[in-house]
N, C-alpha and C positions, 0 to 999 in steps of 0.2 A: 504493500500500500504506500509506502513512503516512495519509490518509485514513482509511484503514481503522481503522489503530488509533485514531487520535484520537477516532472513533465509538465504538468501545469504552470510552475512557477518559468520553467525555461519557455515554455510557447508564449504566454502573455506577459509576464512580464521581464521581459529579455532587457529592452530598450527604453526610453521615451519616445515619442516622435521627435519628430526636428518643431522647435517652436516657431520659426520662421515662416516654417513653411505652412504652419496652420495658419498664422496670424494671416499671411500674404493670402492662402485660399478660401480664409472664411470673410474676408473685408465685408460683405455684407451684413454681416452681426456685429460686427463695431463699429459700425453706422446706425445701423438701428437702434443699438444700447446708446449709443453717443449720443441720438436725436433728442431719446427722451430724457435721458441726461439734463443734454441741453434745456430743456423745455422745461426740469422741475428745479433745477437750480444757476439757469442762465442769468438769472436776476441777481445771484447770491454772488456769482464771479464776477459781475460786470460792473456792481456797485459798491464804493467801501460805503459799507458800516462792519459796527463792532455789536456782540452781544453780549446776554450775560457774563461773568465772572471774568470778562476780558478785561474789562476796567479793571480790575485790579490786578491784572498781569500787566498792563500799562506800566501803573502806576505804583505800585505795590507789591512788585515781583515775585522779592526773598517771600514775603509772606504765604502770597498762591503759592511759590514752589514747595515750602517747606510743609504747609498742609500736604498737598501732593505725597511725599517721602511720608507723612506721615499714615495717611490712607492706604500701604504700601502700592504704591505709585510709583518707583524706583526708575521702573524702566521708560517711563513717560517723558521723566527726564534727563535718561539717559538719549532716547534721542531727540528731544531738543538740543541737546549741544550737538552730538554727531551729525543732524541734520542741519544744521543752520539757523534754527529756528526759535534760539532764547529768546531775541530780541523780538518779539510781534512787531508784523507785519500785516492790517487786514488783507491785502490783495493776495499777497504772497499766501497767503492762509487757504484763500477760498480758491485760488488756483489751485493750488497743489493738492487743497483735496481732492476737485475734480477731475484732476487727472493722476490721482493715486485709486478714485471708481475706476476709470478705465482699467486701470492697469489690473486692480483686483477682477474686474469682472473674464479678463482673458484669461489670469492662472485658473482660477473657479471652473470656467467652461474648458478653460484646457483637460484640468484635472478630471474632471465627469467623462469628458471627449476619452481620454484613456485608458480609464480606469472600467467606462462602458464597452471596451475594443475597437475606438473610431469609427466608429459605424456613422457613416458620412451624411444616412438619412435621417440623421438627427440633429444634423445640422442647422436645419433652417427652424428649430425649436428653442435650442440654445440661448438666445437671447432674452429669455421669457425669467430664469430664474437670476441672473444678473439684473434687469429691468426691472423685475417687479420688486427685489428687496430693496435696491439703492432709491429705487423712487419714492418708495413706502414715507409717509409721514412721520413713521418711530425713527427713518435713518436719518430725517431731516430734523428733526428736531434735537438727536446727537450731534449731526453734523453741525447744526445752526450754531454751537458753543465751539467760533472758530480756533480758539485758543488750544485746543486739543483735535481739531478734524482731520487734520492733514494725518497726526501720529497715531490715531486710533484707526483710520484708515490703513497706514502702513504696518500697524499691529495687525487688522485684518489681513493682510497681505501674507502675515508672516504664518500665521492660522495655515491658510492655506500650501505655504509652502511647507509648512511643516508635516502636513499631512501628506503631501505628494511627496515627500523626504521618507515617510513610514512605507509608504506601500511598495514605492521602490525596494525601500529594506528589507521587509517584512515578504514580500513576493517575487522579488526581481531574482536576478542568479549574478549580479554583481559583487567584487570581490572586496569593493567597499564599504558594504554593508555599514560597520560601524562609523564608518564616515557620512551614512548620510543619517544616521540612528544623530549623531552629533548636531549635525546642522539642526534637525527637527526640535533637539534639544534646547539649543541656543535658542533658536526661535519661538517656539513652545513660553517659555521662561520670559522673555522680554514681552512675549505679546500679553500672557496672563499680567504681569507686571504694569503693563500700561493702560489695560480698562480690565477690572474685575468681571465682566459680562462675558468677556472673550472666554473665559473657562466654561461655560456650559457650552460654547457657542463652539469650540473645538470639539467636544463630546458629541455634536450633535452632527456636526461635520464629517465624522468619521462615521457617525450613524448612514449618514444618505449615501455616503461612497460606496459603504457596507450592501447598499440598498441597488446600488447601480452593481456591483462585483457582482451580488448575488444574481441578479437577473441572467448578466453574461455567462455566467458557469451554470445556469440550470438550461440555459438555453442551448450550448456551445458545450459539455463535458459534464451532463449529470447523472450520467452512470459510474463518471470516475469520482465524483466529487463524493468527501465521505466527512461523516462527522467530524472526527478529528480534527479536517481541514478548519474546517468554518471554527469550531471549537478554540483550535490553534489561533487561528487568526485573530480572535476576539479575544481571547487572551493574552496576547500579545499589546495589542493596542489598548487595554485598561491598565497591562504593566505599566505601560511607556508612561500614560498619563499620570497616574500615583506617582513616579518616581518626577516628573516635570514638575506636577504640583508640590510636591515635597522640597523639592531644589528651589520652588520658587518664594517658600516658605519660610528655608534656610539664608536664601542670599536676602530674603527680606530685613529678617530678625538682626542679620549681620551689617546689612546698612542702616539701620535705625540704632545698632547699639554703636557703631564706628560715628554716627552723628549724634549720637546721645542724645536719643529722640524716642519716644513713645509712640505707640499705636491710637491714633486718634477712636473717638468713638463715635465718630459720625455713622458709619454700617450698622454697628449693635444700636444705638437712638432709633434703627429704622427697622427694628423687628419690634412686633407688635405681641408676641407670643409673651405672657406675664405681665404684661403690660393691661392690654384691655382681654376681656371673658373667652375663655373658649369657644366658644358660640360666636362671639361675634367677628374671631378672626377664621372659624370656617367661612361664618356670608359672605367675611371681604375677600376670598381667594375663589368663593362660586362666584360670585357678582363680576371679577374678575375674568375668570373663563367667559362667562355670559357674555359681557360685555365686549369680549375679543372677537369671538367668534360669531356672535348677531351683526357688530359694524355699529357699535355703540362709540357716539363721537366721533373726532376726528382719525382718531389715532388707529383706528381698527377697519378695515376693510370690510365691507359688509359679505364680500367673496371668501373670507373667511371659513365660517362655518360651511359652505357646500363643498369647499374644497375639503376641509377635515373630514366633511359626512361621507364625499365621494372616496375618498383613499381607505375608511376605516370599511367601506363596502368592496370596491376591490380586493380588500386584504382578505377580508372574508372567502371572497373565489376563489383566491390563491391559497388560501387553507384546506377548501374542499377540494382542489386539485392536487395536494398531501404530495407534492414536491418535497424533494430531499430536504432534512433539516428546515420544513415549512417554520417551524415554532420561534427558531432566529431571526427569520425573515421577519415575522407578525412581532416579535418581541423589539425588533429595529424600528419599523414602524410607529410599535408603540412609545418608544423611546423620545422620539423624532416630535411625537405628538401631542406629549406632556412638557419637553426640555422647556418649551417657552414658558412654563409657570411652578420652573425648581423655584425662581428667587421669592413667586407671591408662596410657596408652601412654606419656605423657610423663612421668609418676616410676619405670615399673617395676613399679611395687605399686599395692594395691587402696587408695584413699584415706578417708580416715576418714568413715564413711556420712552421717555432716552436710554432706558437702559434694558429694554425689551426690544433688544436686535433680535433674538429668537426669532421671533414669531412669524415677521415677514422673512426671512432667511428661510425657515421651515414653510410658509405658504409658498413660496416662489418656487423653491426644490418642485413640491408635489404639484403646484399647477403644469410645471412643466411636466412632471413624471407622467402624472397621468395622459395630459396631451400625447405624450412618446405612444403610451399606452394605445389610445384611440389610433393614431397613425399606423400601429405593426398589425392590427386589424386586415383581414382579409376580406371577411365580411362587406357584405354589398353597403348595407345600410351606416356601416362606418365611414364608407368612403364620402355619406354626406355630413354625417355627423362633424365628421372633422374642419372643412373649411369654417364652418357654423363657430363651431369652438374657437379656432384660433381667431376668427374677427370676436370673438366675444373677450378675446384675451385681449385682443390689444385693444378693445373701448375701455375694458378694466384698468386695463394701465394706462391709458393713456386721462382717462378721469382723475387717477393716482398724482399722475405728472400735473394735471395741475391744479390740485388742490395742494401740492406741496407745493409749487412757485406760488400757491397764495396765499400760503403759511411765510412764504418768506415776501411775497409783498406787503404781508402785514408788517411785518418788521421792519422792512425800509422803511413806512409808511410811519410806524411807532418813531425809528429814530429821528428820521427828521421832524418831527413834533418833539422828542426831548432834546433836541439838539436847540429850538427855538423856545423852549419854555429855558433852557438851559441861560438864553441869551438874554433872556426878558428877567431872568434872577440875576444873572450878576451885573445887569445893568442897575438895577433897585439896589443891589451893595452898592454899587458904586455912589449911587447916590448920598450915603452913608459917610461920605468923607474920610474914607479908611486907608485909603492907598492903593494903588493897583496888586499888592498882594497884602493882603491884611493879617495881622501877627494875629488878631482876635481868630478864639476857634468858632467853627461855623456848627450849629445843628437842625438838622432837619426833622419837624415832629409833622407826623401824620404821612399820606401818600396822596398821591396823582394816579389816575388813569390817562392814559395818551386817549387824545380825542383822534380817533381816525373816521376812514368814509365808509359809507354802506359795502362795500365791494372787500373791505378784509371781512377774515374772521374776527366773531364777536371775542369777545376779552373773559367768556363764563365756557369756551369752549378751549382756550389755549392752554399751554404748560406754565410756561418759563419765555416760550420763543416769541417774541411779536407783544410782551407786555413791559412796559414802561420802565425804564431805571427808577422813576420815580414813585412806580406803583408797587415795586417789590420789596416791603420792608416788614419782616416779623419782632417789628421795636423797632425805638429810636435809636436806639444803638446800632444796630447793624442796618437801618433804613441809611443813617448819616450817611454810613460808609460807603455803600453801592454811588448813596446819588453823591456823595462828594469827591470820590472816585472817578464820576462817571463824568463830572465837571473838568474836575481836572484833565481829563483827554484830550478836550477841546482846550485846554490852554488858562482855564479860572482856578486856581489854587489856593485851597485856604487851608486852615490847621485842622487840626483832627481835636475833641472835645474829649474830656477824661469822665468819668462817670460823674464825679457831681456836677461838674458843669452840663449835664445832661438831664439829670434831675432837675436841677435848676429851671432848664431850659423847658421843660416839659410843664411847669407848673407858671411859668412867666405865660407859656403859649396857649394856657388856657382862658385865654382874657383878650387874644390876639383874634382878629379876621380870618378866615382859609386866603390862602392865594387863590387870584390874582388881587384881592381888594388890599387899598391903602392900606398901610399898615402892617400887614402880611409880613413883612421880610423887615428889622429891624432889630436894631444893634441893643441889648437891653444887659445890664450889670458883667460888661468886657464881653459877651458873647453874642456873635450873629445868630438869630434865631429866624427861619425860612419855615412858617406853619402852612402845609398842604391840604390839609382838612383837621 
């Protein structure tokens, strides 16, 4: 039997292909990802603005970084320096991520392209699960915090390549094996490092690959293929990941004590579990599923749920067709089809939609999978089914594409409204006779909504993206900070207020106007006080 397999591992995975030669003969699927691309985030590269928690990478650097280090974020800022990128730049920013999607989107379809046996009639499908996760509202809404897009993208990148690093290793008959077990390693390690989402999101990655091998070997060698195999191979790749995540755990612990620095507890503040009733953190994790897969809100596609309904019905016929080691297969599936709500099981509640890559990552896989599905149909009445489908996919996405460019025309729309309320405050300081930098510290009590026009999204359906510097403040204290951060960008600097002078400030401002009325903004016992409501 071991014969056997090594036969297998020499016929398919002997090689890679030549990358070139794909990139050069598939040009019509990185046009098509490119288009819509274009279409959901051509707004985002064409125009500077800045978003949340940018302003204080401006202006406030050491601080953003060193929470980062402390979050273990290691690697985040390990390639900000490698890459060029300490210093922010928005254009530089919003370029490079859109052209770090590209680039992710060819290793992804390369990867499946190989791993499925190049089978060329799947070609013209391809484009569907790069398309539809980059377009997705959840990647937009990550992406939209450009302070980290370009390197959570290139951490995505490395996802990938580290998976196409295992399979080579794990199946190929090359004599480098532990060389590319290493690459995957390295990469592995920095990517978990630079967005904590990327760990489920590798786990789930190896899921759909698993999903793509399998089809090829029951199709192509399922009299030779034998438990072991499949068995061996998954076993193999849960090694790998234990020992990644352990390494990634270790060099954590080892740069936080080398900086004499602690583990922040922003992640543990965001598990609900002991916190609020048993009960009520099962509702928040069904309301959660509900809500993802009906197309509740922005964030959720309503194609969703038909897509999960359809693949957990496929899987079904594929169990009553009791294929070799069927139970893998359905257990990969199932895998694939919960990953996207490890993080709501483990905090209780629904997690903030930037950080549920999952979900369109795993929809995009199965719309496309299935589509493939429909296509290898012999059947008469598939051959109609199918063009039907695929124009159905691309109104899907192309719906997708722009309600994300108007997720981020909201946000253009917001900034230049804080950029001009921004202009109309420090003009009202100046008035103040203070000096064009004034030693007085400034604080800010209450908040703003940006006034925008019927044509964005409403302000009760967004996250974080597309709402006010001036509207985001859970206290005076950390309200100060953003919007006097978010001032200082544009070139208005003022001190930063210590707690009682905050105190202070809060109890003077109870006596004061909201802005824009007289009064609003004035200089009251040595401190600038700016009341928003």
């Amino acid at each position: 039997m071991k014969r056997v397999e090594k036969k297998v591992e020499k016929r398919y995975f002997d090689q890679l292909p030549n990358i070139n030669q794909f990139i050069k003969e598939y040009q019509f699927v990185w046009w098509i990802v490119g288009s819509f691309l274009l279409l959901a985030y051509g707004i985002k590269v064409f125009n500077v603005s800045i978003s949340h928690d940018t302003e204080a990478m401006m202006v406030a650097s050491r601080q953003l970084y060193n929470s980062w280090y402390s979050m273990g974020r290691f690697g985040l800022m390990f390639l900000k320096k490698v890459l060029g990128t300490y210093w922010f730049n928005p254009y530089v920013a919003s370029f490079l991520m859109f052209a770090t999607m590209m680039v992710n989107s060819v290793v992804w379809t390369y990867l499946l392209y190989w791993i499925g046996g190049e089978k060329k009639k799947w070609m013209k499908l391809l484009w569907i699960f790069p398309t539809f996760f980059f377009t997705s509202t959840i990647m937009a809404e990550q992406s939209g915090f450009l302070l980290q897009s370009y390197e959570v993208n290139i951490a995505l990148l490395m996802v990938g390549i580290a998976i196409l690093c295992l399979f080579q290793a794990f199946l190929g008959t090359s004599k480098r094996k532990w060389g590319w077990i290493a690459i995957a390693l390295i990469c592995s390690v920095i990517a978990f490092s630079v967005y904590q989402s990327l760990v489920p999101l590798f786990t789930a990655g190896v899921a759909i690959c698993f999903l793509v091998l399998y089809d090829r070997m029951t199709v192509e060698m399922q009299e030779q293929m034998t438990a072991k195999f499949y068995f061996k191979t998954v076993g193999k790749f849960i090694t790998f990941f234990l020992i990644a995540f352990v390494l990634y755990q270790v060099v954590n612990k080892a740069v936080l004590n080398f900086l004499g620095m602690e583990t922040t507890s922003y992640i543990k503040d965001q598990i609900m579990w002991g916190t609020l009733p048993a009960k009520q953190c099962i509702k928040n994790i069904l309301l959660h599923v509900r809500d993802s897969f009906l197309g509740k809100g922005i964030f959720y596609n309503s194609i969703n749920g038909i897509v999960v309904s359809l693949t957990l019905g496929y899987s079904i016929f594929r169990m009553k067709r009791k294929e070799h080691c069927y139970i893998l297969y359905c257990l990969a599936v199932i895998y694939c089809l919960i990953s996207p709500f490890l993080m709501s099981l483990l905090m209780g509640n629904a997690p903030t939609a930037r950080t549920q890559l999952l979900l369109p990552f795993v929809i995009g896989f199965f719309l496309q999978y299935l589509l493939v599905k429909v296509k290898e149909q012999e059947k008469k009445q598939f051959q109609y089914i199918y063009p039907v489908t695929v124009i159905l996919v691309i109104f899907v996405t192309m719906n997708q594409s722009i309600l994300t460019s108007r997720l981020y025309y909201t946000q253009y729309v917001q900034y230049k409204e804080d950029v001009r309320v921004a202009e109309k405050i420090s003009d009202q300081i100046e008035l103040l006779n203070l000096g064009e930098i004034p030693k007085e510290p400034i604080v800010f009590v209450g908040a703003r909504a940006a006034r925008k026009n019927p044509s964005c999204i409403p302000g009760n359906q967004l996250e974080l993206i597309g709402k006010s510097f001036f509207e985001v403040s859970f206290g005076t204290e950390h309200g100060t900070w953003v919007m006097r951060n978010f001032m200082a960008t544009l070139g208005y600097s003022y001190a930063l207020p210590d707690g009682v002078q905050i105190a202070e400030a809060e109890q003077v401002a109870a006596e004061m106007p909201a802005w824009p009325t007289t009064g609003s903004v004035a200089m009251k016992n040595g401190i600038i006080i700016v009341k928003l409501s």
